[in-house]
LUMBA-528049 format. One record per residue (C-alpha): x negated, y negated, z; residue in three letters. Coordinates in Angstrom, 2 decimals, padded with zeros to 5 digits. Last residue first. Example, Ala and Ser with C-alpha at 12.3 -4.5 7.8 and 13.67 -1.06 7.14 Angstrom:
BEGIN
((-013.67, 001.06, 007.14), "ser")
((-012.30, 004.50, 007.80), "ala")
// end
This chain:
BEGIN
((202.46, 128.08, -134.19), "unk")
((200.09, 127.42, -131.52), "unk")
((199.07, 123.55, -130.97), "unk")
((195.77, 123.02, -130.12), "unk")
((195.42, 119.05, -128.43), "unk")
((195.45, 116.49, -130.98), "unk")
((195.79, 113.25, -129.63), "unk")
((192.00, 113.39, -129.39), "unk")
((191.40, 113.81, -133.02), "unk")
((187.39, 114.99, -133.76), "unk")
((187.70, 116.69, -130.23), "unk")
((184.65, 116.53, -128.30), "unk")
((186.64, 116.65, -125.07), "unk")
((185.17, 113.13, -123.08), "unk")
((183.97, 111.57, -126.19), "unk")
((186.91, 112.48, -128.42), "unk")
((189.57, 111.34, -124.98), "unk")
((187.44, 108.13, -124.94), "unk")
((187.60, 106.75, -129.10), "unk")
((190.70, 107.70, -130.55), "unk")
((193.22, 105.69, -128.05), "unk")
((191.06, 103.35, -125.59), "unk")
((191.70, 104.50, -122.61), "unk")
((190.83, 101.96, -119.91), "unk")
((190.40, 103.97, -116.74), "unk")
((192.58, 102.30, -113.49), "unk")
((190.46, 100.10, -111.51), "unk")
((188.74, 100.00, -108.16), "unk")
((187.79, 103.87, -109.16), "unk")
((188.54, 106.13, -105.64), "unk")
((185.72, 106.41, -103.32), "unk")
((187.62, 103.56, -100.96), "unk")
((190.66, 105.84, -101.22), "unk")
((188.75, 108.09, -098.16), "unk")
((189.15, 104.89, -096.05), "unk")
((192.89, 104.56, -096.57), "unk")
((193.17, 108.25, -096.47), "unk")
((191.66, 108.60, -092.79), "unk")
((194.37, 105.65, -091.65), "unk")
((197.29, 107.99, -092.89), "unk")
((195.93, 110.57, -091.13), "unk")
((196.13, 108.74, -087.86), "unk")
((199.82, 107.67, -088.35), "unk")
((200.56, 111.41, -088.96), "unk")
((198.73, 112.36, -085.48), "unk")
((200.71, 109.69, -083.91), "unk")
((204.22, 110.85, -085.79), "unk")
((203.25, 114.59, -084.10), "unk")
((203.69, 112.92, -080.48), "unk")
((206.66, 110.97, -081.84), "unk")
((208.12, 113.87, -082.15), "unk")
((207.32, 115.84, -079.70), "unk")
((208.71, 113.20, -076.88), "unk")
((211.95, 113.49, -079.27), "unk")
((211.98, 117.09, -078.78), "unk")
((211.12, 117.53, -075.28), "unk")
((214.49, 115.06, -074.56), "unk")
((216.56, 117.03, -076.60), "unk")
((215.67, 120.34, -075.10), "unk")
((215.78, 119.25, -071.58), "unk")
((219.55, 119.38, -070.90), "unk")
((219.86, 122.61, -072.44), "unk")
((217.36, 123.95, -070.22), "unk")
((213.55, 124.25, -071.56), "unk")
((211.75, 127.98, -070.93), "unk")
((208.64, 127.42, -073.55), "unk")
((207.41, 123.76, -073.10), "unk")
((207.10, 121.53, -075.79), "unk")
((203.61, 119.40, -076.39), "unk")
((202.32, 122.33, -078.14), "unk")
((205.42, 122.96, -080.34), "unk")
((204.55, 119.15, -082.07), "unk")
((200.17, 118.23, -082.31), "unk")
((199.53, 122.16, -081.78), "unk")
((201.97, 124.44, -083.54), "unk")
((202.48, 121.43, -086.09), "unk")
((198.71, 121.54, -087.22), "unk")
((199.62, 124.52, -088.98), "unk")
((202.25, 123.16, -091.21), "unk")
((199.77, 120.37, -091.93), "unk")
((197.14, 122.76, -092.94), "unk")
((200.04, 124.43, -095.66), "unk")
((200.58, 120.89, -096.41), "unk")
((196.96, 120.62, -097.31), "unk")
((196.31, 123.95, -098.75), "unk")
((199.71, 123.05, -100.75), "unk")
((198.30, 119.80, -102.32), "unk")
((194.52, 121.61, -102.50), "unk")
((196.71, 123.85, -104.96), "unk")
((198.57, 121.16, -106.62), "unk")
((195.49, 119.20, -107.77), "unk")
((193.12, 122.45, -108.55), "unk")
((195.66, 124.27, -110.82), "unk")
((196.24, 120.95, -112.92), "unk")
((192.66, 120.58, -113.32), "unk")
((192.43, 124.21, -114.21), "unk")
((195.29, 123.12, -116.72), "unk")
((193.99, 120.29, -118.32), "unk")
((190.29, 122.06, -118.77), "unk")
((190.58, 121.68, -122.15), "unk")
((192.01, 118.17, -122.02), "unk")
((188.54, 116.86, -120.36), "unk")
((189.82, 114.97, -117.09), "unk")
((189.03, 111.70, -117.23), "unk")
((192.74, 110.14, -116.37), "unk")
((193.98, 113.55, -114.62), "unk")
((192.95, 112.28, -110.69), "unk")
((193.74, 108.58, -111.82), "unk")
((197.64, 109.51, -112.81), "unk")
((198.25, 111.63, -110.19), "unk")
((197.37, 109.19, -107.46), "unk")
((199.30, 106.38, -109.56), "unk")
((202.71, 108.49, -108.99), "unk")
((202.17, 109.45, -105.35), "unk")
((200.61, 106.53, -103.73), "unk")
((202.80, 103.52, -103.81), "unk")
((205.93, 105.66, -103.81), "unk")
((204.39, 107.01, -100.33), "unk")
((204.26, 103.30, -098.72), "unk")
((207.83, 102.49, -100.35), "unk")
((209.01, 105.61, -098.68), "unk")
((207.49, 104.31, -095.42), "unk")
((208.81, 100.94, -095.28), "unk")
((212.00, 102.80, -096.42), "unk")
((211.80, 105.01, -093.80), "unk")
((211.16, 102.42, -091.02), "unk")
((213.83, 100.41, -092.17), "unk")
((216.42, 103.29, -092.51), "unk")
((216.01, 104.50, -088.81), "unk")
((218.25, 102.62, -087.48), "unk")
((220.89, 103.36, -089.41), "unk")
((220.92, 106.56, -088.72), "unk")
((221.61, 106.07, -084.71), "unk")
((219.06, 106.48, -081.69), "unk")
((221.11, 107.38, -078.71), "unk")
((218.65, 110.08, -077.66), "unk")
((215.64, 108.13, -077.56), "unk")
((216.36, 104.48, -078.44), "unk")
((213.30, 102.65, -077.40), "unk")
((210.86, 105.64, -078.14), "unk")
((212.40, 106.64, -081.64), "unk")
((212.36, 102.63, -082.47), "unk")
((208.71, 102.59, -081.89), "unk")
((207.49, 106.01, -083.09), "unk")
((209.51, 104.78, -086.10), "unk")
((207.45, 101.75, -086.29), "unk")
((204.32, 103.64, -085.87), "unk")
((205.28, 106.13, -088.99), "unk")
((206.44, 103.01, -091.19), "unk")
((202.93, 101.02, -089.88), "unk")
((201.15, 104.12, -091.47), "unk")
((203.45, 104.24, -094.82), "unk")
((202.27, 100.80, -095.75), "unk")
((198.96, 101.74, -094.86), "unk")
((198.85, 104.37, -097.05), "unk")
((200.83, 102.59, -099.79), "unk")
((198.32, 099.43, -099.60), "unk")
((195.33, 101.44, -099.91), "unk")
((196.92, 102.96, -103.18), "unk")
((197.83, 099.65, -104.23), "unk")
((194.36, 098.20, -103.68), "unk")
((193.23, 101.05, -105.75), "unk")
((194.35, 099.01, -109.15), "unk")
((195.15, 095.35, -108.24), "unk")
((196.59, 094.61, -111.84), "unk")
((196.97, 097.86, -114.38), "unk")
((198.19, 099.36, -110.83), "unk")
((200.87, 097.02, -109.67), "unk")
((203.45, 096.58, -112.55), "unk")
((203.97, 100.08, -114.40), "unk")
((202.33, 102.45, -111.98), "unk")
((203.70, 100.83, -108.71), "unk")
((206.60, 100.01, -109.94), "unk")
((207.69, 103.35, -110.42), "unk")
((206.53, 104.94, -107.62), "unk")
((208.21, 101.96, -105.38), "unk")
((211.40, 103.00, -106.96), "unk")
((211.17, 106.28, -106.16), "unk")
((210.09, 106.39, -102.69), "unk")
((212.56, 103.62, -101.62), "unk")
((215.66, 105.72, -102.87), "unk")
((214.39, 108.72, -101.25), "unk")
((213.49, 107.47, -097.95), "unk")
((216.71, 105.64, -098.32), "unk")
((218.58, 108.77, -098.64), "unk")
((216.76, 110.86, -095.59), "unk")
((219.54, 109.92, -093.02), "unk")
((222.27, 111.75, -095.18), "unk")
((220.22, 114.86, -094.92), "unk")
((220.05, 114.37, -090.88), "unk")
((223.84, 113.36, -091.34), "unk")
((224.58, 116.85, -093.56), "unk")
((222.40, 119.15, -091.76), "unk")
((224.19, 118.17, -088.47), "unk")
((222.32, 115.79, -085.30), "unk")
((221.46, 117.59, -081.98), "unk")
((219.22, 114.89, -081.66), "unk")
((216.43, 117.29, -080.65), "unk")
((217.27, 120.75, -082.51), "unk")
((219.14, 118.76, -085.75), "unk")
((217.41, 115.21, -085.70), "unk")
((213.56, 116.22, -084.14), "unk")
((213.34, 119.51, -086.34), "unk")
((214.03, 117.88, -089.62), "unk")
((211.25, 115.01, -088.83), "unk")
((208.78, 117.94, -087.75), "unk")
((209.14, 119.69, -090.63), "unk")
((209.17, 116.27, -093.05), "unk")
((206.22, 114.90, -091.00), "unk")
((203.70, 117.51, -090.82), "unk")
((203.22, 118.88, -094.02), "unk")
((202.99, 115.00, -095.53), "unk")
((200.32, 114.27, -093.62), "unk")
((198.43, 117.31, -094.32), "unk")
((199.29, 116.93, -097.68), "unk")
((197.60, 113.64, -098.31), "unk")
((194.60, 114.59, -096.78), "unk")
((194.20, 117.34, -099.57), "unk")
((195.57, 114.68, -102.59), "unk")
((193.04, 112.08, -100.88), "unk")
((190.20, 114.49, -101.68), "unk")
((191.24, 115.52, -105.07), "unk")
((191.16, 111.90, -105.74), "unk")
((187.87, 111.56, -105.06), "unk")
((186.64, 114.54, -106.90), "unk")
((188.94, 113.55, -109.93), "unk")
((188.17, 109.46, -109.96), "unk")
((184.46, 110.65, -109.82), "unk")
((184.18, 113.10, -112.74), "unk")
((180.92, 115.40, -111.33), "unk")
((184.12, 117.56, -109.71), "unk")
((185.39, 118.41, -113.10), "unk")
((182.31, 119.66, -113.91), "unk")
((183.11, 122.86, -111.02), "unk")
((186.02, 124.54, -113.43), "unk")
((186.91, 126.84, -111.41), "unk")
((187.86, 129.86, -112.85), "unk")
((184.91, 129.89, -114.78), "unk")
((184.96, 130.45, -118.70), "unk")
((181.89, 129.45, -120.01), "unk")
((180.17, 132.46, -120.56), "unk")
((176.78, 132.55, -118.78), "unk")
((176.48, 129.19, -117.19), "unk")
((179.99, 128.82, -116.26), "unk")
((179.50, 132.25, -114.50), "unk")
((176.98, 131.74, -112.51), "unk")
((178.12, 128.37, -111.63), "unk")
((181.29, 130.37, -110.51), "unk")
((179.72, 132.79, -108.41), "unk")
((178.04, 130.10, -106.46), "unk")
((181.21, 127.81, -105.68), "unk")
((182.95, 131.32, -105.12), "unk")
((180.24, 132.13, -102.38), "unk")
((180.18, 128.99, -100.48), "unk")
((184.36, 129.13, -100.57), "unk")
((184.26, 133.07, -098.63), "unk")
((181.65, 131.58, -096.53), "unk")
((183.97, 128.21, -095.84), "unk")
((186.76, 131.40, -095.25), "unk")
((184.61, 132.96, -092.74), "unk")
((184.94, 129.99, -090.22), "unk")
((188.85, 130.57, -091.04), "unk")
((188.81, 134.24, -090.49), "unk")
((186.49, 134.16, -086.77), "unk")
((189.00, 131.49, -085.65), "unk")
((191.92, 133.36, -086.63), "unk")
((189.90, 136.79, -084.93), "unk")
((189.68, 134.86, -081.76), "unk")
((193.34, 135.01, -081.34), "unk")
((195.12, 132.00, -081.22), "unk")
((198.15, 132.96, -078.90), "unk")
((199.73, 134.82, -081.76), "unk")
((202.78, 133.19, -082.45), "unk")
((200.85, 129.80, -082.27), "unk")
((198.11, 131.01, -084.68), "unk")
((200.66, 132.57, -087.16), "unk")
((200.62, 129.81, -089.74), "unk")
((197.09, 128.48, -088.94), "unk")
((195.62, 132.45, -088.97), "unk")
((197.30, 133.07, -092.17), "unk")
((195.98, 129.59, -094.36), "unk")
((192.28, 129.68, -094.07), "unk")
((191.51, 133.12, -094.67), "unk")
((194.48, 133.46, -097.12), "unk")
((192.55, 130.51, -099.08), "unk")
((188.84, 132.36, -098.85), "unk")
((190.36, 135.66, -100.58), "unk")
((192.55, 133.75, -102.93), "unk")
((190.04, 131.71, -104.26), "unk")
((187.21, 134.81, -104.05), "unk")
((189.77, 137.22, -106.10), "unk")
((190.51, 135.06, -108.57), "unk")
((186.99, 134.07, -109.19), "unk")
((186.61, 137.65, -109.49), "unk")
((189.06, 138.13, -112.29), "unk")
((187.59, 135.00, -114.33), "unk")
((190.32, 135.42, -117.04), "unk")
((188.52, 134.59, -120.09), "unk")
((188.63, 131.23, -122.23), "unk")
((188.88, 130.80, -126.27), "unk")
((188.46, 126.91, -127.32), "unk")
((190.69, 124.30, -128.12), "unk")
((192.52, 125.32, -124.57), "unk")
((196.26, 126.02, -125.22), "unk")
((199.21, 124.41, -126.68), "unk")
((202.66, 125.41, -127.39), "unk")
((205.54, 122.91, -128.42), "unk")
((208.23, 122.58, -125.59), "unk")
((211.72, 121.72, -127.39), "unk")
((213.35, 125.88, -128.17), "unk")
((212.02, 127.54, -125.69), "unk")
((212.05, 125.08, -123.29), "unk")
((215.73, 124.73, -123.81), "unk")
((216.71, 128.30, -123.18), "unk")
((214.56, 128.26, -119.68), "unk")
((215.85, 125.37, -118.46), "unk")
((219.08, 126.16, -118.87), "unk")
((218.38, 129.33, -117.43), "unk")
((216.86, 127.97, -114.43), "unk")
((219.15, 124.94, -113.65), "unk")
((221.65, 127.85, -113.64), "unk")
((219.96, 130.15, -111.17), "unk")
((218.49, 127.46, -108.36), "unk")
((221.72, 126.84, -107.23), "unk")
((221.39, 130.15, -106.06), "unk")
((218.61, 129.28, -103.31), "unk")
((220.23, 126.31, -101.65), "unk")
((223.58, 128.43, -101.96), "unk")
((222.38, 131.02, -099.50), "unk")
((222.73, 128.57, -096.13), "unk")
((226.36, 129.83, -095.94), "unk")
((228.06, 131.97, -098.57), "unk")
((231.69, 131.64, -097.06), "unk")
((232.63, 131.08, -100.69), "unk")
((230.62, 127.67, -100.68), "unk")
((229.42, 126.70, -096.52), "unk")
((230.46, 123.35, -098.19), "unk")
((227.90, 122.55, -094.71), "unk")
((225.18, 124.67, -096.08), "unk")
((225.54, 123.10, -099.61), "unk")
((225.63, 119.58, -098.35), "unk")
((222.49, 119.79, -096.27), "unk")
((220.37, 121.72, -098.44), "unk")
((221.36, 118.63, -101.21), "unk")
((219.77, 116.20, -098.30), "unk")
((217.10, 118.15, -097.62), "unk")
((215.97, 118.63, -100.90), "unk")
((217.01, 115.13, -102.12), "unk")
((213.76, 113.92, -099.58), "unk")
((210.54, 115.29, -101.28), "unk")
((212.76, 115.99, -104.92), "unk")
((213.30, 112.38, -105.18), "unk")
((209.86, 110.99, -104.20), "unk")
((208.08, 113.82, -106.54), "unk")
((210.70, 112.85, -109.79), "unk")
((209.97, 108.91, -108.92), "unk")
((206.26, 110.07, -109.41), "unk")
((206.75, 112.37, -112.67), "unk")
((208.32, 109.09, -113.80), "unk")
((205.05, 106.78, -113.48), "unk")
((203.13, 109.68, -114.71), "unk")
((205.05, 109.57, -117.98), "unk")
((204.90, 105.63, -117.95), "unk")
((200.80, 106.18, -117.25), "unk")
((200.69, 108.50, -119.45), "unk")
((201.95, 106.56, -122.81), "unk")
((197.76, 105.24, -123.61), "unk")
((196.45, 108.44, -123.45), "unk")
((198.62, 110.42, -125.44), "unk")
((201.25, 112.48, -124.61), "unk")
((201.92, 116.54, -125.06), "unk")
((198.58, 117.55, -123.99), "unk")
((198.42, 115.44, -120.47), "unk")
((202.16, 116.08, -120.41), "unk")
((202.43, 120.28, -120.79), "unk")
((199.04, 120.32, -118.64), "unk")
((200.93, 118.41, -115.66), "unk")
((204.28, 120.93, -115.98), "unk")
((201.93, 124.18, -116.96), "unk")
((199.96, 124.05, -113.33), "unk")
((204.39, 124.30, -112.17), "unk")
((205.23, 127.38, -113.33), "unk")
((202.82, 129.83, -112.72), "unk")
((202.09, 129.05, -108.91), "unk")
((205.89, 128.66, -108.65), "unk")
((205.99, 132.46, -109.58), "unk")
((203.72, 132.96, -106.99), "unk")
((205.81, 130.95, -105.15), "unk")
((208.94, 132.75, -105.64), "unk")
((207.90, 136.14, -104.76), "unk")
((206.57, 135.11, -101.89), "unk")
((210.20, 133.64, -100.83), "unk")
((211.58, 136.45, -101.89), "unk")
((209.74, 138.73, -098.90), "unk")
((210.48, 136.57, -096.51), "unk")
((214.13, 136.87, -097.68), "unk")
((213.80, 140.66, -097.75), "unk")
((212.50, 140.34, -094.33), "unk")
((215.22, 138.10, -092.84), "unk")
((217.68, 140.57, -093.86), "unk")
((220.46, 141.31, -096.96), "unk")
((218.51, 138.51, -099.18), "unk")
((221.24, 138.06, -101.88), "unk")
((219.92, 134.24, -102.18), "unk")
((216.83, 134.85, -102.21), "unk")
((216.72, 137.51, -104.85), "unk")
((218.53, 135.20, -106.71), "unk")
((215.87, 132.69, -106.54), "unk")
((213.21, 135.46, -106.79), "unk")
((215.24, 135.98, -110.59), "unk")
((214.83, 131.80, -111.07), "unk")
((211.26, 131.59, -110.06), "unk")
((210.17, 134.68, -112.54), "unk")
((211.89, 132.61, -115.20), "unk")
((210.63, 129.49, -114.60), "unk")
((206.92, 131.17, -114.71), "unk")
((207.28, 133.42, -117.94), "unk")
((208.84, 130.04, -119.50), "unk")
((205.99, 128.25, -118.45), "unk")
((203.57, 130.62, -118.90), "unk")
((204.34, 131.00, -122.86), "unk")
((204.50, 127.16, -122.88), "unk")
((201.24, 127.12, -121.07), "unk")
((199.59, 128.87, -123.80), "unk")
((197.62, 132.37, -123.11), "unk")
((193.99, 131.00, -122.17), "unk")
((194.71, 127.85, -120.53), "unk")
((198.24, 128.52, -119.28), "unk")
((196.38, 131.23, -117.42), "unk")
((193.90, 128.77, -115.97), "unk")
((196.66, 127.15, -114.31), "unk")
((198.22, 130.10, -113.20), "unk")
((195.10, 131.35, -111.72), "unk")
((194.41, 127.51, -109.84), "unk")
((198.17, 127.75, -108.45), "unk")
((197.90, 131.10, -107.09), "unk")
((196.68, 130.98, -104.10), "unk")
((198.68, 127.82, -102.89), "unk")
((201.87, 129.43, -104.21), "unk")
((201.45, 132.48, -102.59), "unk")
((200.73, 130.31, -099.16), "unk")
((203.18, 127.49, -099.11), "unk")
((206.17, 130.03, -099.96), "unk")
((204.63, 132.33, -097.09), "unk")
((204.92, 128.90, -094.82), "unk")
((208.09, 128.14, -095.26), "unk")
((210.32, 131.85, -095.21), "unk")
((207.01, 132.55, -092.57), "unk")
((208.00, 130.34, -090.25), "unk")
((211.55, 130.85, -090.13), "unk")
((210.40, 134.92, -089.83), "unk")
((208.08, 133.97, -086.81), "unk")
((210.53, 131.95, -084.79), "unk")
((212.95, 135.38, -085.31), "unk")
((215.62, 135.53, -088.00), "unk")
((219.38, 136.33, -086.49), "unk")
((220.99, 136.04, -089.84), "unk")
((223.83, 133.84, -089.08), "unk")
((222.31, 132.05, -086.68), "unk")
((218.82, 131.74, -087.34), "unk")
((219.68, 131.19, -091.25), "unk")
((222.03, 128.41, -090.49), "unk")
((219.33, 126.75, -088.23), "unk")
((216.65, 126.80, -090.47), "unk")
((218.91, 125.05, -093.68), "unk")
((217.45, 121.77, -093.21), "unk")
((213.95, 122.84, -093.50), "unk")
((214.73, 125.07, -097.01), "unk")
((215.30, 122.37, -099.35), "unk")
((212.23, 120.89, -098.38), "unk")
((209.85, 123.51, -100.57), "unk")
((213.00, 123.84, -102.94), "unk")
((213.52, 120.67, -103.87), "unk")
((210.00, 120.39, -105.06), "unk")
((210.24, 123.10, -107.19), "unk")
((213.42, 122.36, -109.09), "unk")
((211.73, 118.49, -109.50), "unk")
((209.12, 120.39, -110.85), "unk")
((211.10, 122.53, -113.63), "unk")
((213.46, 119.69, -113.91), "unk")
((210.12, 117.39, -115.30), "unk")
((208.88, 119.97, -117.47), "unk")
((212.54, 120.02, -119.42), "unk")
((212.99, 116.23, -119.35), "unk")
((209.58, 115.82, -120.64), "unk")
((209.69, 119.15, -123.38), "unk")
((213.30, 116.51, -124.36), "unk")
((210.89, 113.20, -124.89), "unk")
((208.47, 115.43, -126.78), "unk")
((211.40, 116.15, -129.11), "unk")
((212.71, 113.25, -129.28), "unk")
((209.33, 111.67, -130.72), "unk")
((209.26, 114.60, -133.37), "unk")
((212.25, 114.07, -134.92), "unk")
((211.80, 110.31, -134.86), "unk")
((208.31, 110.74, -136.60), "unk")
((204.54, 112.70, -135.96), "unk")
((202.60, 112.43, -139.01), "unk")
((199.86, 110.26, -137.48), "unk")
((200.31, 111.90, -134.44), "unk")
((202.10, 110.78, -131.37), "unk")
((204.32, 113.61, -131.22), "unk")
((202.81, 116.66, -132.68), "unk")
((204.52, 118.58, -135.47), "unk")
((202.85, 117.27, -138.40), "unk")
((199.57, 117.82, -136.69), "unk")
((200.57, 121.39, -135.97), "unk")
((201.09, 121.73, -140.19), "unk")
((197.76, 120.89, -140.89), "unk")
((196.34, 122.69, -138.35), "unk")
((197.77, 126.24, -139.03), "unk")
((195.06, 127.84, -140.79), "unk")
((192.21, 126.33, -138.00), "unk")
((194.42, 126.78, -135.54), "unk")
((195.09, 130.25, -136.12), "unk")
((198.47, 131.51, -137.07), "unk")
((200.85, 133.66, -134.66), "unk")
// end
């Protein structure tokens, strides 16, 4: 491996965008895209994937409540701890390097998913997977912001958007049709297998299209930093996701007050250590960029919402409806469709004109969605069919469209590009601390208002009565990120190619991130 400073002339040739950069080089950026992009759309299928397959595991494999809960939320909670490490990892080592090393280590806990011989083993997997998930998908964002330049992200972004709307709502929907195939009497274990070839594709071609890049200047592992983040998160997260089992124990309310103690003394360590070597963990400057800090805070809202609804929605059509994987995943498709065509308009067309306004627009948009279905769910109750729930979920999947592909977009817009993957760490992980929040919140705003010894009879009707229970909590939420968006820029960042990235990095080329050859 060459230096930058030997290799640079060459790595310039090689980088698309660059002066030297031609057709060769333009499809090949175009195919690292592709490749990034099925590496998080594999992700994202697989956090929902798994909802619409709870009942097959529960009968067939006899998990408890608390295993179910625990195949979700231990997913939600390795990959929330880990997602600022891995980014920082691609930082130091390349994120191609982790990328690979990530996609790989997803696609052999994959299999070890999908040959789970108990619920614990699964458990167990599913850990496995998002840590691996935790080095996968930081590199995905970092891969782009260094890959592109300024002026082509917002089309990029505008894509990764339609990619998060599709994978939020195909997951369920593909879950459905591979536990009812039930494929060589497999069962629910498909939705984890399928996982294996899109891996190793993946894998060969990102070897061979993704160009390597890392920060332009040398970074340590900030071991302790690792230890506080993860420390203060599994504080937070493992009382909320066993809270309910538990009868909230006082020591869950002792561990999450501790965790803001645990977070006081990270924020402290790492100013310590920024000052003396410049290589925190966290990179604490990013929050003095306004457009990050803000949208870091509708990102964490965000996920809450979002935790909530899609368990709760599964649980309300198969357990209260009494609906089948396949219709409830059938139900989700204009959800999907109206997701992912609202993200892409809303980056190309709406942004560069009304900027935040569309933002604010999307969350209320997707507020009066949640209180129409509340609507519809109380007039119809049980009888309620799938067709009348499309307009409310495409009301609300053009709400979320709104928000998810321009949010990304103005948290990364000022971000310096060496600290593109710390960035990328902090915006999924505070994702997945707020989903993982959300997850918790279900215990009390959805199992709290059902009671624990229900006849048959009464099941459906507790469910539905839940549900729209949860939906007001949702609706709420949705309202809090409307006002938090006000901190957000009015307008989108004007990049002006050559001149903001070299101010903001103190790169003589900006388009030039390090390339490793």
């Amino acid at each position: 491996m060459t230096s930058s400073t030997e290799s640079s002339a060459t790595e310039t040739s090689d980088l698309p965008g660059g002066p030297a950069a031609g057709t060769a080089a333009d499809r090949r950026r175009w195919f690292a895209l592709a490749i990034v992009m099925t590496a998080a759309f594999m992700d994202l299928v697989d956090v929902t994937i798994v909802n619409i397959a709870i009942p097959s595991i529960q009968r067939h494999e006899g998990a408890t409540f608390s295993q179910i809960q625990w195949i979700t939320a231990g997913y939600a909670l390795a990959f929330a701890a880990g997602l600022i490490t891995g980014g920082r990892l691609g930082d130091i080592h390349g994120r191609k390097r982790l990328f690979l090393l990530g996609i790989a280590g997803f696609t052999f806990a994959s299999a070890l998913c999908g040959f789970a011989v108990n619920p614990e083993m699964l458990v167990a997997s599913r850990i496995l997977q998002g840590a691996m998930a935790a080095m996968m998908v930081p590199q995905v964002l970092s891969i782009v912001h260094a890959t592109f330049p300024a002026h082509e992200r917002g089309k990029v972004f505008g894509l990764f958007g339609a990619i998060v709307g599709l994978g939020a709502v195909s997951g369920p929907l593909l879950g459905a049709l591979l536990t009812e195939w039930n494929l060589f009497g497999l069962e629910w274990r498909p939705i984890f297998l399928i996982n294996l070839p899109v891996g190793i594709v993946a894998l060969i071609l990102g070897r061979r299209f993704i160009s390597e890049s890392k920060a332009p200047r040398a970074l340590k592992l900030d071991l302790v930093g690792v230890a506080l983040v993860t420390l203060a998160l599994l504080m937070l997260l493992y009382p909320l996701t066993r809270g309910r089992e538990l009868g909230w124990p006082l020591w869950g309310y002792l561990s999450m007050a501790g965790s803001a103690l645990v977070f006081a003394a990270l924020v402290a360590f790492e100013k310590r250590k920024a000052a003396r070597d410049g290589s925190p963990l966290v990179e604490l400057s990013l929050f003095k960029v306004k457009s990050f800090a803000a949208g870091i805070a509708v990102q964490t809202v965000f996920g809450i919402a979002l935790g909530i609804f899609f368990l709760v929605w599964t649980l309300y059509m198969q357990e209260g409806l009494g609906w089948t994987a396949l219709r409830a995943g059938l139900t989700g498709v204009p959800f999907s469709i109206a997701v992912s065509a609202a993200a892409g308009m809303s980056v190309q067309l709406l942004v560069p004109r009304f900027g935040r306004k569309v933002l604010q627009a999307g969350a209320l948009l997707m507020a009066f969605g949640v209180l129409l279905y509340i609507w519809e769910s109380d007039r119809y109750g049980m009888d309620i069919a799938s067709w009348q729930m499309a307009l409310p979920l495409v009301v609300m999947g053009a709400g979320m469209g709104f928000i998810v592909a321009p949010l990304t977009d103005a948290v990364l817009s000022d971000v310096p590009r060496e600290h593109a993957g710390s960035a990328s760490g902090l915006i999924n992980t505070v994702q997945q601390m707020g989903n993982a929040l959300g997850l918790g919140l279900v215990s009390v705003v959805f199992f709290g208002e059902i009671g624990d010894h229900l006849t048959r009879s009464q099941v459906g009707p507790a469910f539905v009565n839940a549900f729209q229970h949860a939906l007001g909590w949702v609706a709420g939420v949705l309202v809090v990120i409307f006002l938090v968006m006000f901190a957000l820029p009015k307008k989108p960042a004007q990049h002006v190619e050559g001149v903001e990235d070299a101010v903001v990095t103190g790169e003589t080329d900006p388009k030039q991130p390090e390339l490793v050859g």
